[in-house]
C-alpha positions in Angstrom: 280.8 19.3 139.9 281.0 16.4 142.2 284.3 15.0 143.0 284.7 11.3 143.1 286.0 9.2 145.6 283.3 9.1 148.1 279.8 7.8 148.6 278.7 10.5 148.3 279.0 13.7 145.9 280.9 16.4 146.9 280.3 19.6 145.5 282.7 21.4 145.0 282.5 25.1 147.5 284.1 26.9 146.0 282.4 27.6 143.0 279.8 30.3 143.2 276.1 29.5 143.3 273.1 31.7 142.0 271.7 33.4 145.5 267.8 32.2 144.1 269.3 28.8 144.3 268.6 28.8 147.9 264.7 30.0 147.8 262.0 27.6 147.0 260.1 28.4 144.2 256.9 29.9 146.0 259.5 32.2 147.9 261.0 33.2 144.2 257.5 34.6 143.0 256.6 36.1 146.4 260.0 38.4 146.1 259.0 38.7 142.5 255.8 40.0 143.6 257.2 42.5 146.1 259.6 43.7 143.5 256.4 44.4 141.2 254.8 46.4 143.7 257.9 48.3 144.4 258.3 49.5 140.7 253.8 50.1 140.7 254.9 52.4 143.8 257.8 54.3 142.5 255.7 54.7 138.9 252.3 55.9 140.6 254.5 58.3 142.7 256.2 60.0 139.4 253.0 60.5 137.8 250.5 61.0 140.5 251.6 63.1 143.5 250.1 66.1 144.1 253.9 67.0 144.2 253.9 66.6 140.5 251.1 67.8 139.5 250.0 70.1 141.8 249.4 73.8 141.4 252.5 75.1 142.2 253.1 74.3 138.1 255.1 71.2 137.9 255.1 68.4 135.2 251.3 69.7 134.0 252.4 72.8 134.0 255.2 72.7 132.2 253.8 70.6 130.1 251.0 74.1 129.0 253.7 76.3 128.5 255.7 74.2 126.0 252.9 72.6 124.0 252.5 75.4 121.5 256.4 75.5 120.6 256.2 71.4 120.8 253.4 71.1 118.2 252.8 74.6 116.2 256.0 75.2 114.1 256.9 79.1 114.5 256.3 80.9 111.0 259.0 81.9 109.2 261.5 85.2 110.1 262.1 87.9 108.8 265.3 89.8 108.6 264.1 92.4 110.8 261.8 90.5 113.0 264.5 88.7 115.2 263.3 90.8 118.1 259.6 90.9 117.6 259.2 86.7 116.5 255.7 85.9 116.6 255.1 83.4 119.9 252.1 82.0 118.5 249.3 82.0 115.5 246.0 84.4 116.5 243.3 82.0 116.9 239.4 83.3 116.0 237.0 81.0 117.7 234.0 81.9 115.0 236.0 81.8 111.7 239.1 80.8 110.6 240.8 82.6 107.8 241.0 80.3 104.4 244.6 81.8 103.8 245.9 80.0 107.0 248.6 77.4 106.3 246.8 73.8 106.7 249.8 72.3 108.3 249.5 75.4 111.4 245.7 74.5 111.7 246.2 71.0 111.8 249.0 70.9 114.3 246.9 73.7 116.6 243.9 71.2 116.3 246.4 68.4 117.6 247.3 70.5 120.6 243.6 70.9 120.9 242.8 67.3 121.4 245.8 66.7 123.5 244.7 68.8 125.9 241.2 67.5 125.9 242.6 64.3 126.5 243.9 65.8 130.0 241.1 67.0 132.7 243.9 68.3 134.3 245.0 70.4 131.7 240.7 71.5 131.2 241.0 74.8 133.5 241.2 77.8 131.3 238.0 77.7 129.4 236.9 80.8 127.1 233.8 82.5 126.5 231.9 81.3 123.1 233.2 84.7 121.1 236.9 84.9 122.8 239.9 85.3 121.0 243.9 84.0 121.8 245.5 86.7 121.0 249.3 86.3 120.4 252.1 87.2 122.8 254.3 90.6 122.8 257.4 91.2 121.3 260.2 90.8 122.9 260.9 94.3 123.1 257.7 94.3 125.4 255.8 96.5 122.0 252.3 95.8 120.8 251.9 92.0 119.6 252.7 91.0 115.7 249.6 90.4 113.9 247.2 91.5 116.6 243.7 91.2 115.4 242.6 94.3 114.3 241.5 96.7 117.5 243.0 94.3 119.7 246.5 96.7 119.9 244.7 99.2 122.5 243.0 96.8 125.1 246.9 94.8 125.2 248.5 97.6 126.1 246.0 98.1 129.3 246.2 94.4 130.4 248.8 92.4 132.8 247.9 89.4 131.5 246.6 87.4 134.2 247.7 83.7 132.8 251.8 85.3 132.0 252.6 86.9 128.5 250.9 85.6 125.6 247.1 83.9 126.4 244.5 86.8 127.7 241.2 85.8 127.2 239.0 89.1 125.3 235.5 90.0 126.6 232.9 88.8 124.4 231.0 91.9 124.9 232.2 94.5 122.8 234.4 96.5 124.3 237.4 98.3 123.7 239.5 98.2 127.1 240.1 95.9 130.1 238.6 97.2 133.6 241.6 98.4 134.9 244.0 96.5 136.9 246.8 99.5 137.7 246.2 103.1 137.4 243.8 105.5 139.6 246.3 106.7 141.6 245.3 110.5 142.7 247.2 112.8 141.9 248.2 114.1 145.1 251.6 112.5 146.5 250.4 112.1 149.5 246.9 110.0 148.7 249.3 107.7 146.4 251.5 106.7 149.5 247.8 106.5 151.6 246.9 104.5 148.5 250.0 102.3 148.8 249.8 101.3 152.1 245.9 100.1 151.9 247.7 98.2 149.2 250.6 96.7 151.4 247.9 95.8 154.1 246.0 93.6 151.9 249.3 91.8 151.0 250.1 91.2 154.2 246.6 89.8 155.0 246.8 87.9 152.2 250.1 86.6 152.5 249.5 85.3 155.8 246.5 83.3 155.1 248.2 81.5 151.9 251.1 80.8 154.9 248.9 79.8 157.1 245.4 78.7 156.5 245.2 78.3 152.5 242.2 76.4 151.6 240.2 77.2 154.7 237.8 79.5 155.7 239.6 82.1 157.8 242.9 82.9 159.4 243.5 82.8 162.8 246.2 85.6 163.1 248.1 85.5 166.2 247.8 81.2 166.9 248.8 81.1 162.6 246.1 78.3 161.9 242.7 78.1 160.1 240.0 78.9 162.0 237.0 76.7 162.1 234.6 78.2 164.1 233.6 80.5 161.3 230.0 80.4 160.0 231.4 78.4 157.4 232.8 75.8 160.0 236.0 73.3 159.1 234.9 72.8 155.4 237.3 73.9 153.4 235.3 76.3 151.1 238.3 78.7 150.6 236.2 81.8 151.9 238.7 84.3 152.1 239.8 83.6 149.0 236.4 83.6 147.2 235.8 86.9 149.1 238.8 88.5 148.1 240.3 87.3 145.1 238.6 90.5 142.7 240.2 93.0 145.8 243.9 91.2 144.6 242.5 91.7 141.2 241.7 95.4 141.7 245.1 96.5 143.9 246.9 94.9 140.5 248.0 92.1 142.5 248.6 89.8 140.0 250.8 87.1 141.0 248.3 86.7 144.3 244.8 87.0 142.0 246.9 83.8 139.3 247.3 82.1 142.9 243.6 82.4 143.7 242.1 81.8 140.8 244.4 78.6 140.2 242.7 77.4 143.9 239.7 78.3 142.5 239.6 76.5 138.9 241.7 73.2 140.5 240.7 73.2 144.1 237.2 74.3 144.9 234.9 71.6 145.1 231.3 71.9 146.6 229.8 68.7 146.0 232.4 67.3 148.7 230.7 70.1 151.5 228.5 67.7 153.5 227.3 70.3 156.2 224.4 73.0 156.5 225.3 76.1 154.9 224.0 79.8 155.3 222.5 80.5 151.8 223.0 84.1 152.0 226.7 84.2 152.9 227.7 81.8 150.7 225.8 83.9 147.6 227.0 87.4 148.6 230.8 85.8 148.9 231.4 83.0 146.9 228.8 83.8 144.0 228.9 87.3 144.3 233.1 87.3 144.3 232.5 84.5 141.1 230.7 86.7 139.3 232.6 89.6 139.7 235.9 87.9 138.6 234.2 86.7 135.6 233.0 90.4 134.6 236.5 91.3 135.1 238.4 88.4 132.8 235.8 86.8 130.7 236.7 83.5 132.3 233.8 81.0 131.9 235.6 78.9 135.0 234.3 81.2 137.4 230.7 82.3 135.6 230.4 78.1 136.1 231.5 77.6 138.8 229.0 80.7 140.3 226.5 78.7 138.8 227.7 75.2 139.8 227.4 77.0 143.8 223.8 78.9 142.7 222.5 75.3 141.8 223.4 73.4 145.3 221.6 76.9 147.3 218.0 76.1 144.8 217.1 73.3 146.9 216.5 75.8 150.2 213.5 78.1 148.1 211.5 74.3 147.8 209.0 76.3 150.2 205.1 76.7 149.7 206.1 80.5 149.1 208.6 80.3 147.5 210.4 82.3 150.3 213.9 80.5 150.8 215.2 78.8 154.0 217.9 80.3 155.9 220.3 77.7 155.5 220.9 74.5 152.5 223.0 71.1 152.8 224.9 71.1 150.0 225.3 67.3 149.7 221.2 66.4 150.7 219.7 69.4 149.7 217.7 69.6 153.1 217.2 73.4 153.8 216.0 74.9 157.3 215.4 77.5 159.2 217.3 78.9 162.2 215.3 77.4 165.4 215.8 81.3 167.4 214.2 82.8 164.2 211.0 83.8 165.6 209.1 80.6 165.5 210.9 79.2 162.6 211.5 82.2 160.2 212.9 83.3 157.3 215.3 86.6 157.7 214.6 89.4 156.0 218.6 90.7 155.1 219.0 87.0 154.1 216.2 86.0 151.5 215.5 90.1 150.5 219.9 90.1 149.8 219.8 87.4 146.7 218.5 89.7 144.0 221.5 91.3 142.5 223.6 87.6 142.0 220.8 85.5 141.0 219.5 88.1 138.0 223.1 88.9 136.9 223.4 85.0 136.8 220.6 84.6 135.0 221.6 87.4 132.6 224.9 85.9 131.7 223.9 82.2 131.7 221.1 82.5 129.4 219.1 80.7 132.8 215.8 82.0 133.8 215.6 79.9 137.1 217.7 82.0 139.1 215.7 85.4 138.3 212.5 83.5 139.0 213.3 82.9 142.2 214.2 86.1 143.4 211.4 87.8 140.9 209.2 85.5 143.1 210.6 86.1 146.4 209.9 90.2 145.6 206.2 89.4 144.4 205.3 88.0 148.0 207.0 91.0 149.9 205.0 93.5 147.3 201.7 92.2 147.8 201.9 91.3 152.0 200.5 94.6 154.3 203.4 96.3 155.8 202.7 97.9 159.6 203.3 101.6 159.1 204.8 100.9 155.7 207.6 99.0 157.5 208.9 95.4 156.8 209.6 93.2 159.9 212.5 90.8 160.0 211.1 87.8 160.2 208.9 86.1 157.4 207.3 82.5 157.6 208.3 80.7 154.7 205.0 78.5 155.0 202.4 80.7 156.1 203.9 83.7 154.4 202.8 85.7 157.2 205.3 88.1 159.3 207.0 86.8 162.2 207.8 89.1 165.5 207.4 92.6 164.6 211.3 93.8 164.7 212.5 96.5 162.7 215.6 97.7 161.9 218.6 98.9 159.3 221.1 97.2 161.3 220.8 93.2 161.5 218.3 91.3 160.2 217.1 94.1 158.0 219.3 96.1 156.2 220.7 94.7 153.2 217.2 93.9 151.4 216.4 98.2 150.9 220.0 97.8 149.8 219.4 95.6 147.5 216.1 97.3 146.3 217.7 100.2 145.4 221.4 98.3 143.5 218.7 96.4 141.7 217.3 99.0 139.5 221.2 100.5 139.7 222.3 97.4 138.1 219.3 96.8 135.8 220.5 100.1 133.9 217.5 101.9 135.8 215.1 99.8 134.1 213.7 98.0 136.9 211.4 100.8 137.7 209.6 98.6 140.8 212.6 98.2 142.3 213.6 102.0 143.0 209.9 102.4 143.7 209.8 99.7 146.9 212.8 101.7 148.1 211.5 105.1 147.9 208.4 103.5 149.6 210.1 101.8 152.1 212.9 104.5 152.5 209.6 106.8 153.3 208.3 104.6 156.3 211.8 104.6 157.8 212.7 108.3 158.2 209.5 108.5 159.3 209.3 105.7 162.1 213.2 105.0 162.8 215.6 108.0 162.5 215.7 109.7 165.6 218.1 112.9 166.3 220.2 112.8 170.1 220.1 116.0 172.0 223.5 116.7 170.7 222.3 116.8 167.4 223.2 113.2 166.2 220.9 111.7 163.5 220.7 107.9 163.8 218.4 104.4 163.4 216.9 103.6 166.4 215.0 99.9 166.4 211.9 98.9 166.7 209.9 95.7 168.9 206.4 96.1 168.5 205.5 99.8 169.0 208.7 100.1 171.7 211.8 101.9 170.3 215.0 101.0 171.4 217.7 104.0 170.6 220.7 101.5 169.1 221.9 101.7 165.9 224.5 98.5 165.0 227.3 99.4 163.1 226.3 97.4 160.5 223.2 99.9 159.9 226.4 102.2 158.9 226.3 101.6 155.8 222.8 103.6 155.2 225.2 107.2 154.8 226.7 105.3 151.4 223.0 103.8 150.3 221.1 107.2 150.7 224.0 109.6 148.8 224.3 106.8 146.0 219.9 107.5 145.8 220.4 110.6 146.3 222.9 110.9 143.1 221.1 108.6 140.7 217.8 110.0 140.7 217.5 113.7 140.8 214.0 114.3 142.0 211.7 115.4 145.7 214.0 113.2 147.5 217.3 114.2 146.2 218.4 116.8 148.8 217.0 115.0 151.6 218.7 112.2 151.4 222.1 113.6 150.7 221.7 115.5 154.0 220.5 112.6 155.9 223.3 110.7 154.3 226.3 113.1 155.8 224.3 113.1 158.9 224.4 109.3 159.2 227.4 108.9 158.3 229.2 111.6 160.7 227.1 109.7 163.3 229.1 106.6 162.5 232.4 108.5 162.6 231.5 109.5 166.1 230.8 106.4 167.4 234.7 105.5 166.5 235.8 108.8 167.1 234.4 108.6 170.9 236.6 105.2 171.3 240.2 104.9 172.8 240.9 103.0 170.0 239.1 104.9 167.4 237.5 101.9 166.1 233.6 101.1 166.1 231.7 99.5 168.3 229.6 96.7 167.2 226.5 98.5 168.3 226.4 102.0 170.0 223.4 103.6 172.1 221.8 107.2 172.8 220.8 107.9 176.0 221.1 110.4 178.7 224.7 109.1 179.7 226.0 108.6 176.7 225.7 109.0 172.8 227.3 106.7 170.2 229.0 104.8 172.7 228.4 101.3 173.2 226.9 100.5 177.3 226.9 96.6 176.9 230.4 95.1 176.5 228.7 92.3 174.4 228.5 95.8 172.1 232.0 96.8 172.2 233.6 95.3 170.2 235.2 95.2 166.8 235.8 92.5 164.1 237.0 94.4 161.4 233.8 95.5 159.6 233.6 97.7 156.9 230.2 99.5 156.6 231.8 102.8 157.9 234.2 103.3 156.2 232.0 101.9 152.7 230.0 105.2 153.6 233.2 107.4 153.7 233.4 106.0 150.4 230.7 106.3 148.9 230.6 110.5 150.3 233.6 111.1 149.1 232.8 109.9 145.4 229.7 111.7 145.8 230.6 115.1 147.5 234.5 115.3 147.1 234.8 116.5 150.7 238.5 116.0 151.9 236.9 115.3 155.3 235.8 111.5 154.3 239.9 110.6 153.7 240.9 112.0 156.5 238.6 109.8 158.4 239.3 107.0 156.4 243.0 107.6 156.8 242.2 107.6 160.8 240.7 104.1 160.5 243.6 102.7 158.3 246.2 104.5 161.4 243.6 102.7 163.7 243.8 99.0 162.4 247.4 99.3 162.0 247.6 100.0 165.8 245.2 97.8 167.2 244.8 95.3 165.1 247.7 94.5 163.1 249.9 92.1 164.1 252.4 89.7 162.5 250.1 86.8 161.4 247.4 89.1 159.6 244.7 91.4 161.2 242.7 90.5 164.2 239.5 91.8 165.7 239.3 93.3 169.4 237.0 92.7 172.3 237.2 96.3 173.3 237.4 99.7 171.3 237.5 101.8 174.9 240.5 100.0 176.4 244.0 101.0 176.0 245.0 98.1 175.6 241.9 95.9 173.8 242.2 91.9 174.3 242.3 90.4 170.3 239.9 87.8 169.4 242.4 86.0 166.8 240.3 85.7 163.8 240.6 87.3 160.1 237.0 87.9 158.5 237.1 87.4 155.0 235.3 90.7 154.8 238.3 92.3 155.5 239.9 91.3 152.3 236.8 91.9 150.4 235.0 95.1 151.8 237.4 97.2 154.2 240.7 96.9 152.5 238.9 97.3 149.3 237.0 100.5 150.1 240.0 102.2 151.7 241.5 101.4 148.7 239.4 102.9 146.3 238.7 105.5 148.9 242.5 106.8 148.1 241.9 106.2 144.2 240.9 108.1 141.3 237.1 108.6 141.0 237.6 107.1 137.6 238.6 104.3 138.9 235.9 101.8 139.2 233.0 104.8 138.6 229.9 104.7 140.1 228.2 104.8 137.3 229.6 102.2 135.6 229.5 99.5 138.5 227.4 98.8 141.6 229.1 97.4 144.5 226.9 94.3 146.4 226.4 94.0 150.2 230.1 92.2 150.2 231.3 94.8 148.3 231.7 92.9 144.7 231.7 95.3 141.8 229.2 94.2 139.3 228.9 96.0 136.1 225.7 97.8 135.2 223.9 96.9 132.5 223.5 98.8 128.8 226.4 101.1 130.0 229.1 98.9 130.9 230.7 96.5 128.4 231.8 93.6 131.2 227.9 93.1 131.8 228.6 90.4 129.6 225.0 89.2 128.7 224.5 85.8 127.4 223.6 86.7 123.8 219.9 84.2 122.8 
């Protein structure tokens, strides 16, 4: 108030005055403004940060796992039941029971539509005939009310999503492919057994620590490694590649870790560079495939599919013969430029057939078996030289490239495939098993060679000169000739189970002759020297597995001891050499004492070697032979007509 007695008012001080007094009014809505934007920011940061709804299972999450007691009211208790309270109502996609309570099926259709509402809350989907099946008791006994024939397949599941939500084949089986069990029942092959097992956890482990959402680990520097084939886009390889080994060692905290990446995280439409179209289907679609056999889960059939769909572009050739390598975001497809004039690879396009027909089977899609169906037609009809099939193939012309032979690279997974084809086809794909008896015929003939110390092997061939190297991929040939040699008992069935073993000890030779007692990468016969690598380009080894895939696949086949023992050398080997506290490294050398490391994890150590050894040191019923057929990466799929995961898309 002003006081008088001057000219001019006085105010008087010391009364308080309002502190936006003293701002004009453009300054009060500019710090109204920032005051807005302050409360957008600490709103969008609540709701929206990955820290909240990421998948470590935050507000989302939480969100799942109280929204059945939150909308469906738990049906009344009996006396007796207090222990064994039913966690929620069976649901039966097809039919729903007319004697269900209306206010229970109008409350579970409310939770239905709220999650609908929610993409992020859209990652478990369920195959067209699945069932929720409700939880345990608390006691941990069989479920109340479980749908009649359900008891038995509950009891043989960990569930993969936490108690209470399992998703139930739509074929019609009666069990689960197992997730524990197969331990032998020797002491000492459980504790071999178990430490295959700790390996891959300690792979695995490493890479989530270190490199989770790349490619590959780089072990001993701890950081992703980018140089793979795959480069620095983050396409998750070692988890695509080994999330069904977790699955199978009854990992199950590490399989709900993957396949949580897998349903939230993996996204190939943001992948903007060149891509090799046959790693990327005998990983990422092969491991998708295989996961879906083994749960039922729709995710990963789709999201097979969804990667199936961005390779198509790269068979857009006048033969129909596919390109080497696809971009994912153009659909541009290409050949390597050292592929003999612009060639197509024989391992690559002739190592499609298994994914793309079992994709086809379970999607109800034709495309997919076209293609390969199509890529097989050309091969049939071209003239082979001395029944053989060169590596290289022009996609245009349709004419052979440079006349190189050989079961090692560049060849040997298409007579693989030729012979897992009519495997997984339920022996129906008669052609199939033909080309590779065919082929098979030409090879023994033109390729296997015997040392002067009595070792068997695959020599190569340039034109009519032989070169006496066998690669250690070609290793794998001791596994593919017992498995013919057991599924078809006819003229050929003794030979190749003796040129099977012979291979095969060959191979063990070739680590057996190393300081190390590791591999080489490739390994030579000559006056010198026999299975021993000469180059040092040759001498070393990145963790491969087609050796020990053929101790395997003998010891399934033959029951000798002597295929453990030199699997359990290899394990004692990579424990040594290779191990160290990051993961598992590769080395430059398998004759020095003390091998340089190359620092890099191959996803096919989580999907092939650790797997093999693994089931190397397991019950033969665990995973047969003849129920499944392992593909080039070592991805169980299940054989048709006689397996119940086949999982067929029914018309």
């Amino acid at each position: 108030m002003p006081v008088s007695g001057g000219l001019l008012p006085i105010y008087n001080l010391n009364r308080p005055v309002p502190f936006w007094r003293f701002f004009r009014s453009r300054e009060k809505f500019i710090i109204f403004l920032v005051f807005l934007t302050f409360c957008m920011l600490c709103f969008g940061t609540f709701f929206y940060l990955p820290e909240f709804r990421g998948s470590s299972g935050r507000i989302y999450d939480q969100i799942k796992k109280v929204g059945p007691e939150l909308l469906i009211p738990p049906p009344p208790q009996g006396e007796d039941s207090q222990e064994a309270q039913i966690q929620a109502q069976a649901i039966i996609r097809h039919e729903i029971d007319a004697k269900d309570d209306p206010h229970v099926i109008g409350d579970r259709e409310k939770l239905k539509a709220k999650i609908e509402e929610d993409r992020e809350l859209k990652v478990l989907e369920r195959p067209d005939q699945a069932i929720i099946v409700p939880k345990r008791s608390s006691s941990g006994g069989p479920p109340v009310n479980a749908p009649e024939g359900l008891e038995e397949p509950l009891n043989q599941i960990d569930e993969i999503l936490g108690p209470g939500v399992v998703t139930i084949p739509p074929a019609h089986a009666d069990h689960y492919p197992l997730r524990q069990g197969g331990e032998d029942i020797e002491p000492s092959v459980r504790e071999k057994r178990n430490k295959v097992k700790e390996m891959m956890k300690h792979a695995w482990d490493n890479y989530v620590l270190y490199a989770w959402g790349k490619n590959e680990l780089r072990p001993i520097s701890k950081r992703a490694h980018t140089g793979s084939l795959f480069g620095s886009q983050p396409l998750g390889a070692s988890i695509l590649d080994g999330i069904d080994t977790l699955y199978i060692m009854g990992l199950n905290e590490e399989f709900k870790q993957a396949r949580d990446w897998v349903a939230k995280e993996l996204d190939v439409d943001a992948v903007v560079a060149d891509v090799s179209v046959f790693e990327v289907n005998i990983r990422f679609v092969g491991g998708l495939l295989t996961c879906y056999a083994l749960t039922g889960e729709v995710m990963f059939r789709d999201k097979a599919q969804l990667i199936a769909d961005k390779l198509l572009p790269a068979f857009n050739t006048p033969t129909g013969i596919p390109n080497a390598l696809v971009n994912f975001k153009t659909g541009s497809s290409k050949n390597y430029g050292w592929a003999s004039g612009g060639s197509s690879i024989l391992a690559e396009f002739g190592t499609l057939h298994l994914e793309f027909a079992y994709l086809s089977d379970v999607t109800g899609k034709t495309i997919y078996r076209n293609k390969v169906d199509k890529i097989r037609e050309v091969l049939k009809e071209l003239e082979k030289p001395n029944g053989l099939y060169p590596n290289y193939l022009n996609p245009r012309s349709g004419k052979w490239g440079q006349h190189h032979m050989s079961m090692g690279a560049l060849g040997d997974s298409y007579f693989e495939y030729l012979l897992k084809s009519w495997l997984l086809s339920g022996k129906e794909d008669n052609e199939a098993r033909q080309l590779f008896d065919e082929a098979m015929e030409a090879v023994l003939k033109h390729m296997l060679h015997v040392s002067p110390a009595g070792l068997s092997y695959f020599a190569e061939l340039k034109f009519e000169r032989v070169e006496h190297k066998m690669d250690h991929l070609a290793c794998f040939s001791g596994g593919m000739f017992a498995l013919a040699s057991k599924t078809l008992k006819d003229d050929h069935s003794s030979k190749y189970m003796d040129i099977a073993k012979q291979l095969t000890n060959t191979c063990h030779e070739s680590y057996d002759r190393s300081y190390t007692k590791l591999g080489p990468e490739a390994f030579r016969f000559s006056e010198g020297a026999e299975a021993r690598a000469l180059k040092s380009s040759e001498k070393y080894y990145i963790l491969r597995p087609e050796t020990i895939e053929s101790y395997f696949y003998l010891y399934r086949l033959t029951k000798d001891e002597k295929y453990r023992d030199w699997g359990w050398e290899a394990v004692q080997a990579l424990e040594k050499h290779c191990r160290v506290p990051g993961g598992y490294t590769g080395i430059k050398n398998v004759y020095s004492e003390e091998p340089q490391q190359d620092d890099v994890q191959q996803s096919f150590l989580l999907a092939e070697t650790l797997k093999y050894l693994y089931l190397l040191f397991s019950d033969e019923d665990y995973y047969p032979l003849d129920q499944w057929v392992f593909n080039t990466e070592a991805h169980p799929f299940p054989i048709k007509g006689t397996n119940p995961f086949y999982r067929e898309a029914v018309a």
